[in-house]
VEXGU-245219 format. One record per residue: x, y, z of N, C-alpha, C in turn; residue in three letters. Coordinates in steps of 0.05 Angstrom, whole numbers, padded with zeros to 5 digits, always signed. Layout:
N
XYZXYZXYZALA
...
This chain:
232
+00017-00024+00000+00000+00000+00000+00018+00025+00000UNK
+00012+00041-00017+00028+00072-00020+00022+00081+00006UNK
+00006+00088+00025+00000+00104+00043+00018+00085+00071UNK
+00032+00103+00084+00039+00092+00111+00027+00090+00135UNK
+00007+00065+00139-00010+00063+00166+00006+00068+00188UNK
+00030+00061+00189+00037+00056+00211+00032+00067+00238UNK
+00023+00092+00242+00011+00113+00254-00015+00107+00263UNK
-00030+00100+00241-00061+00104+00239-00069+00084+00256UNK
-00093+00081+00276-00103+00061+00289-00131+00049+00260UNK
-00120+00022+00268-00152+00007+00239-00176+00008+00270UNK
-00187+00015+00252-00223+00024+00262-00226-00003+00275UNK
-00244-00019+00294-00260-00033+00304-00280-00049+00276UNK
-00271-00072+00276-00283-00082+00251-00317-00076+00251UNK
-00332-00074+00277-00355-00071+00270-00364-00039+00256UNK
-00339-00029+00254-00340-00003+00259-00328+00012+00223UNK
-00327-00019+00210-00316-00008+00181-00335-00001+00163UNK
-00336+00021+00155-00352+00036+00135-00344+00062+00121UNK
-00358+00065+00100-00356+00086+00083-00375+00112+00087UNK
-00372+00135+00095-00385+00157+00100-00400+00167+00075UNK
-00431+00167+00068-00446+00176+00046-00432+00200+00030UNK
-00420+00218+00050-00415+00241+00033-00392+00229+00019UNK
-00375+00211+00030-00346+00208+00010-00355+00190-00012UNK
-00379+00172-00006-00387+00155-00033-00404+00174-00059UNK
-00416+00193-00046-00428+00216-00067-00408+00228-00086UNK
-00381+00234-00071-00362+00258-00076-00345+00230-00110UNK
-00352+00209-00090-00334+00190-00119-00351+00196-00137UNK
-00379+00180-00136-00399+00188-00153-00400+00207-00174UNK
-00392+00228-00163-00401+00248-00172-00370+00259-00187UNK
-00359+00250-00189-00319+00257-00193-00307+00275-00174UNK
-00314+00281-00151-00303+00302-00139-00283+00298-00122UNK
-00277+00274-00118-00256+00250-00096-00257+00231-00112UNK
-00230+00221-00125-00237+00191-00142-00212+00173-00135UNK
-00201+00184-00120-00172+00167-00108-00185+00141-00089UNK
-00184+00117-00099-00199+00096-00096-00179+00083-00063UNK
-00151+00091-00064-00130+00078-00036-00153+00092-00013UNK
-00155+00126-00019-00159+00141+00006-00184+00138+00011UNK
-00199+00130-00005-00227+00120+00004-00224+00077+00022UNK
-00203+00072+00009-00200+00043+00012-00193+00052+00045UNK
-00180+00069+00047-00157+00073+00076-00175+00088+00100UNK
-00191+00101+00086-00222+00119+00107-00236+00091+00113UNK
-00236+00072+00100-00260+00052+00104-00247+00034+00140UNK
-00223+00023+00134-00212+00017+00143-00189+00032+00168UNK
-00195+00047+00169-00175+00067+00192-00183+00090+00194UNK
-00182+00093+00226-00178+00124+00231-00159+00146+00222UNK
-00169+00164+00207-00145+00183+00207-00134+00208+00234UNK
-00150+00200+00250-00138+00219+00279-00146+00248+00274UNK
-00155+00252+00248-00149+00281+00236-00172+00288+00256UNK
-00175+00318+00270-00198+00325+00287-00217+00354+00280UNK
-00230+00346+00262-00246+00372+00258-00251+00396+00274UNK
-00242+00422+00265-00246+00438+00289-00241+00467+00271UNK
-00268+00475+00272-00272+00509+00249-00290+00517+00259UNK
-00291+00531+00282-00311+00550+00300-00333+00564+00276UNK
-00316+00577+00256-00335+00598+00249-00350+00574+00213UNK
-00343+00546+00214-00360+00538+00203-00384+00526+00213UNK
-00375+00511+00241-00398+00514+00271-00419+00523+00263UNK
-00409+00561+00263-00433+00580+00269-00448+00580+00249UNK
-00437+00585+00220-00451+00583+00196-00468+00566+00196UNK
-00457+00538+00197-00476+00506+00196-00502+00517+00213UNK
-00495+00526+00226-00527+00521+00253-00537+00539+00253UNK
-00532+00564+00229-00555+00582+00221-00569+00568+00205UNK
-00552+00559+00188-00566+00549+00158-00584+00524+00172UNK
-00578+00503+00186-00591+00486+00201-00619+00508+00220UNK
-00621+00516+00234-00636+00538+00240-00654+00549+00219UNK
-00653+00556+00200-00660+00564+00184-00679+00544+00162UNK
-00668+00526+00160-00678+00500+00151-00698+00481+00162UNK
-00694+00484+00187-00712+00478+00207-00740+00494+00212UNK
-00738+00518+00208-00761+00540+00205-00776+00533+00180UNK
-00755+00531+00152-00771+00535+00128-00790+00504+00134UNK
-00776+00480+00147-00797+00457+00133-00825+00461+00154UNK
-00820+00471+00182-00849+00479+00194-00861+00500+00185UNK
-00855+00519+00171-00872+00541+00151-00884+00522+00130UNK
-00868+00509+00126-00876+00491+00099-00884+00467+00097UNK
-00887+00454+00116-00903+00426+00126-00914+00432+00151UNK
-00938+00435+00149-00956+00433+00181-00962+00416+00191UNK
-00948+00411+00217-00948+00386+00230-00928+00380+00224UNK
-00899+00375+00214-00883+00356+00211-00870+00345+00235UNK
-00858+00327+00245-00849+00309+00263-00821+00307+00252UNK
-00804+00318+00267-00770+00316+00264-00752+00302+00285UNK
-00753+00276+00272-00733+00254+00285-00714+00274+00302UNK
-00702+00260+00327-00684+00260+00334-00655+00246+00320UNK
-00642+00271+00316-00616+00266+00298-00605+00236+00304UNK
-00591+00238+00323-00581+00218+00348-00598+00200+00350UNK
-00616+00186+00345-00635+00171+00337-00640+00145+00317UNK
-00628+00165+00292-00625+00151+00269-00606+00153+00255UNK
-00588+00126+00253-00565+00124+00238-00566+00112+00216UNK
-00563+00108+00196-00575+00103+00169-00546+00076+00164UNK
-00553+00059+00157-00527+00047+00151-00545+00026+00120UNK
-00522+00020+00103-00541+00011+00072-00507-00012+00065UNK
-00517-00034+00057-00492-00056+00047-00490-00051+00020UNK
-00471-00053+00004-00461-00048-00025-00447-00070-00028UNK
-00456-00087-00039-00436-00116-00040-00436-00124-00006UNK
-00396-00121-00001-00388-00137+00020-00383-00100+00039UNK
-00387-00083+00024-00378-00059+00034-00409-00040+00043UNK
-00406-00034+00076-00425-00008+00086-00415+00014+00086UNK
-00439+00029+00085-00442+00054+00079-00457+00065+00105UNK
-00449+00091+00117-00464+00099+00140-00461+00133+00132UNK
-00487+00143+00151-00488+00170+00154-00508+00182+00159UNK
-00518+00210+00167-00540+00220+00177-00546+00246+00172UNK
-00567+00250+00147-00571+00271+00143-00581+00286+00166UNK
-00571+00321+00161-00581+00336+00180-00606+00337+00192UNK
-00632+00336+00179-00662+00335+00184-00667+00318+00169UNK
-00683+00295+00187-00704+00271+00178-00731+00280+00191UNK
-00749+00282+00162-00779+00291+00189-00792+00279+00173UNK
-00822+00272+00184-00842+00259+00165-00864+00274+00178UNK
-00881+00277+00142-00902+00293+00143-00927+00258+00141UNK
-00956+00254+00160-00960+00229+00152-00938+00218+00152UNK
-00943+00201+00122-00928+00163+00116-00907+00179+00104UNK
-00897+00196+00091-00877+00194+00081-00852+00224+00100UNK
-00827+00213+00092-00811+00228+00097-00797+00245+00078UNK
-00782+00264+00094-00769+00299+00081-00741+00284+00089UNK
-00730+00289+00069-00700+00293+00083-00684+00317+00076UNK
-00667+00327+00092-00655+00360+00079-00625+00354+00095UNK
-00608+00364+00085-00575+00369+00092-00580+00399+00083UNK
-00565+00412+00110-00557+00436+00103-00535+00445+00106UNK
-00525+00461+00083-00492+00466+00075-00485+00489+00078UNK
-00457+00494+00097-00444+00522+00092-00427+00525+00075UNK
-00428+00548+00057-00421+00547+00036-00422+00551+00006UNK
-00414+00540-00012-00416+00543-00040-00430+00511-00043UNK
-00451+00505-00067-00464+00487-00067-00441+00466-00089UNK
-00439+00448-00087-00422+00428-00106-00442+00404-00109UNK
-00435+00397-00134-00447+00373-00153-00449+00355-00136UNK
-00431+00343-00114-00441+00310-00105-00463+00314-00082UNK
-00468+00340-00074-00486+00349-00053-00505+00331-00063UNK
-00524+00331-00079-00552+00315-00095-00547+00289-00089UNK
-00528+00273-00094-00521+00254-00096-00522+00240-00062UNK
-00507+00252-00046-00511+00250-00017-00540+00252-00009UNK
-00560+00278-00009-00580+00276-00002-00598+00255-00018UNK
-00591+00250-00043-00613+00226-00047-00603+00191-00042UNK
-00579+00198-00034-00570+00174-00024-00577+00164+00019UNK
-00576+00192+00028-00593+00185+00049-00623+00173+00043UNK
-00631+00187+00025-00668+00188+00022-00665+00158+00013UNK
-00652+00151+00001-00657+00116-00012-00644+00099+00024UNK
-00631+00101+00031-00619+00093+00060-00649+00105+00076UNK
-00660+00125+00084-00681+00125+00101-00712+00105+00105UNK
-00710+00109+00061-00735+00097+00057-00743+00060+00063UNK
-00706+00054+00064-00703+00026+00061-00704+00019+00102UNK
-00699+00043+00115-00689+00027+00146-00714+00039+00151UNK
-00726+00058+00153-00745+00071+00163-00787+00058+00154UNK
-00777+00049+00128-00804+00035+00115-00819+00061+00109UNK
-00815+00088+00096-00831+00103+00092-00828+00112+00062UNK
-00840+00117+00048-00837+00132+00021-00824+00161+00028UNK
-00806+00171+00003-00799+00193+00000-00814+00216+00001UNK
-00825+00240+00010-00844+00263+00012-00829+00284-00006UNK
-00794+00284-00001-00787+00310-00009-00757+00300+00001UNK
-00734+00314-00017-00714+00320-00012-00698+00351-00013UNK
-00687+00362-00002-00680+00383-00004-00641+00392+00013UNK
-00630+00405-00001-00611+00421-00001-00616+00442+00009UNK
-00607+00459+00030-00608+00490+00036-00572+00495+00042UNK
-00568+00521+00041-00550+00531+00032-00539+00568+00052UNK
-00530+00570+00065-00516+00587+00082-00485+00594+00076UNK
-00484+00622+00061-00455+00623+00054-00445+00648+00066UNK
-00427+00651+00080-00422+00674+00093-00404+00695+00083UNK
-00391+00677+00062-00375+00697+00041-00396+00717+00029UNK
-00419+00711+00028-00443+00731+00015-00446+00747+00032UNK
-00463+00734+00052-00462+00758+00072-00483+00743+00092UNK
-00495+00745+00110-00489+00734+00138-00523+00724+00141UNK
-00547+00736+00123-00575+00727+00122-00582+00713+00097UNK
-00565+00714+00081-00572+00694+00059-00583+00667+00066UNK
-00603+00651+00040-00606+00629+00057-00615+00618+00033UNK
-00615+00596+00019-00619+00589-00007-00631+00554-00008UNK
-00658+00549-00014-00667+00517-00013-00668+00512-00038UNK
-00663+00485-00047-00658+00473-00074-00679+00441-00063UNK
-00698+00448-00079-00714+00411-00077-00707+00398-00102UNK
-00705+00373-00085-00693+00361-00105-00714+00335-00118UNK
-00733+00343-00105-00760+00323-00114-00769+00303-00095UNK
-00777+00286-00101-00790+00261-00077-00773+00241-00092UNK
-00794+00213-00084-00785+00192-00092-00770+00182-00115UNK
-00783+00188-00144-00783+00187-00172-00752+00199-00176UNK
-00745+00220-00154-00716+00236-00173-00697+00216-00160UNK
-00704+00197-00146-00677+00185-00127-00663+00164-00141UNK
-00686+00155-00165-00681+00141-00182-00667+00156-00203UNK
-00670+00170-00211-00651+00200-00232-00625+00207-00226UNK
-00625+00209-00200-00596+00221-00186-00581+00197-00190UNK
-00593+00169-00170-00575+00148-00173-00583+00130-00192UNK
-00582+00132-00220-00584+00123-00238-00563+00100-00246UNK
-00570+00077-00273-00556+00053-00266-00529+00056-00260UNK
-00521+00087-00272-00486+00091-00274-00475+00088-00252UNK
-00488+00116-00238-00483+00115-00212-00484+00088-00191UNK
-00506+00081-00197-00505+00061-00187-00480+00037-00182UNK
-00477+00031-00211-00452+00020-00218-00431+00018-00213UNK
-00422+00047-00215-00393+00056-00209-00385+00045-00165UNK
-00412+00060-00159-00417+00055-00131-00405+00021-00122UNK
-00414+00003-00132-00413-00021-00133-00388-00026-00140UNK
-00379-00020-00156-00348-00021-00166-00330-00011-00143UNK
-00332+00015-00131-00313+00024-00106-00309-00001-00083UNK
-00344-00007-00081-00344-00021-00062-00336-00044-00059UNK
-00326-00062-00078-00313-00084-00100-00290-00082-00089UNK
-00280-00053-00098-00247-00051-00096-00233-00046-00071UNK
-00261-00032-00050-00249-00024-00021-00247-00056-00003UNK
-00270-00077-00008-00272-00099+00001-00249-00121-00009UNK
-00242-00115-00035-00225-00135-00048-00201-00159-00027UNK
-00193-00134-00012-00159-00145+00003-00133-00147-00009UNK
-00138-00123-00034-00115-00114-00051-00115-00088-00043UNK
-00099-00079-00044-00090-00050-00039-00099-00033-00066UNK
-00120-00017-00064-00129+00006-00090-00107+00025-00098UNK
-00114+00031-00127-00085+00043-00138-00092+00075-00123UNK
-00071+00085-00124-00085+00116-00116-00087+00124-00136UNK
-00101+00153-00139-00101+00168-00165-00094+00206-00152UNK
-00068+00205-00156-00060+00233-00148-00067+00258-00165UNK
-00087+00271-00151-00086+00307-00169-00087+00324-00142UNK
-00092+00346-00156-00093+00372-00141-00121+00363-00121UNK
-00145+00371-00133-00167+00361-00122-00173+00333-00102UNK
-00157+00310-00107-00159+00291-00088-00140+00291-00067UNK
-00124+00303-00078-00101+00304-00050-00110+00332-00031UNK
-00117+00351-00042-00120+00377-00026-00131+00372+00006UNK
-00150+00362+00003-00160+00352+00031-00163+00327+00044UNK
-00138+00311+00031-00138+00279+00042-00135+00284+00070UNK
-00146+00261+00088-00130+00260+00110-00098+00249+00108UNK
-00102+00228+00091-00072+00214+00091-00046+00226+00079UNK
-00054+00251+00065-00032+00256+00039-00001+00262+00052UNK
-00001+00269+00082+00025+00268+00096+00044+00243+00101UNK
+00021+00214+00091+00037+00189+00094+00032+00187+00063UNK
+00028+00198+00047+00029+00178+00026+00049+00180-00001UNK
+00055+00157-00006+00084+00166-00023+00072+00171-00055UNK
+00047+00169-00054+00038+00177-00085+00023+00209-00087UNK
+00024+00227-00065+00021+00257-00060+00021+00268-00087UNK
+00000+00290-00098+00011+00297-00117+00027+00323-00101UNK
+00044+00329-00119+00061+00362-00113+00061+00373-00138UNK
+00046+00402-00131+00045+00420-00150+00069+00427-00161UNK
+00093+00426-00153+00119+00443-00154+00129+00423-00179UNK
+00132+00398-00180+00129+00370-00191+00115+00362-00209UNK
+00087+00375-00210+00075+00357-00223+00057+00383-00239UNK
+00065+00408-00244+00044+00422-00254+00053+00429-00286UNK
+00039+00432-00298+00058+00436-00335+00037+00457-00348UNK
+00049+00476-00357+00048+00503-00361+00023+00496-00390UNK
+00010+00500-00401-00002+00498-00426+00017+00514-00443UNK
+00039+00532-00439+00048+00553-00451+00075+00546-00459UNK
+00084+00512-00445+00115+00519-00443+00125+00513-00472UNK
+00113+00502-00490+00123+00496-00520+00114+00518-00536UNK
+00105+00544-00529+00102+00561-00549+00130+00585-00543UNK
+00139+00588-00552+00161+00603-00565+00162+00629-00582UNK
+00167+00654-00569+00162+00682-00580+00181+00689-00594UNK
């Protein structure tokens, strides 16, 4: 394996899984380095999240999110977070995670993640990947999925919801490809071969591992000018 565990504690076998947002982000091309997903499945990275002022953002936009679906569903019933852990098998490989708000209006359920920030492509993919994980542990039909959106680079009341449809779009989002490809990661994280890495800018920027790993990309190394064969 390119990456150096030696450091890293391996997770509690009951405890091996893949986090929805990092299976969306493959999905979707936005993380495709197949080791660092193989190595998240399997080990702690120690790494300890800690950004006060994304905290604060998150739990406006959460706040905020929470208002629009009782303006906008009367009566809704909002699970306790801590409550419900969503976990879904892919082959030999799980998947776990917990969207921000699970509520159900009646028989069917809402699900919504709310993001600080700028909105990115695998976002959809996550929230309808909970909604297929809720509908399957929970026994309820889809009502609604939704995205909301808090960015403080704008400015501090902004607040932006994106629906992403009910049931019918969950099948759209995770379509056979998606589907596919999904199955394939999970193939290669389960295998007991070590996954090739795939080094860029974008997969390494926010690895946890990229300090042990000897396939890092480096900009200084690895960047090529579009310009350098033209000649004045």
């Amino acid at each position: 394996m390119t990456i150096n565990l030696e450091s890293f504690k391996k997770k509690n076998a009951r405890n091996f899984c893949l986090g929805v947002s990092a299976a969306a982000k493959y999905v979707a091309a936005e993380h495709t380095c197949k080791l660092s997903l193989q190595t998240r499945y399997f080990y702690n990275s120690g790494k300890i999240f800690d950004n006060p002022s994304w905290n604060i953002s998150h739990g406006i936009c959460l706040n905020k999110s929470i208002k629009y679906l009782e303006d906008t569903f009367e009566g809704i019933f909002l699970y306790d977070r801590e409550s419900v852990k969503l976990k879904l098998k892919v082959g030999e490989c799980w998947l776990f995670g917990t969207p921000d708000v699970i509520g159900r209006v009646g028989n069917k359920l809402i699900i919504l993640d709310a993001k600080s920030g700028a909105s990115k492509f695998f976002h959809r993919h996550q929230v309808a990947l909970y909604a297929a994980m809720a509908e399957l542990q929970l026994g309820l039909e889809i009502g609604g999925m939704y995205l909301t959106y808090h960015n403080p680079d704008v400015d501090d009341h902004n607040f932006n919801v994106v629906d992403l449809g009910s049931q019918d779009q969950i099948q759209e989002i995770w379509n056979i490809d998606a589907k596919r490809d999904l199955m394939k990661l999970a193939n290669i994280i389960t295998s007991g071969k070590p996954a090739k890495p795939s080094p860029n800018e974008n997969n390494c920027h926010y690895c946890d591992w990229k300090y042990k790993c000897q396939a890092v990309f480096n900009e200084s190394e690895h960047a090529l000018s579009l310009f350098a064969d033209v000649k004045v």
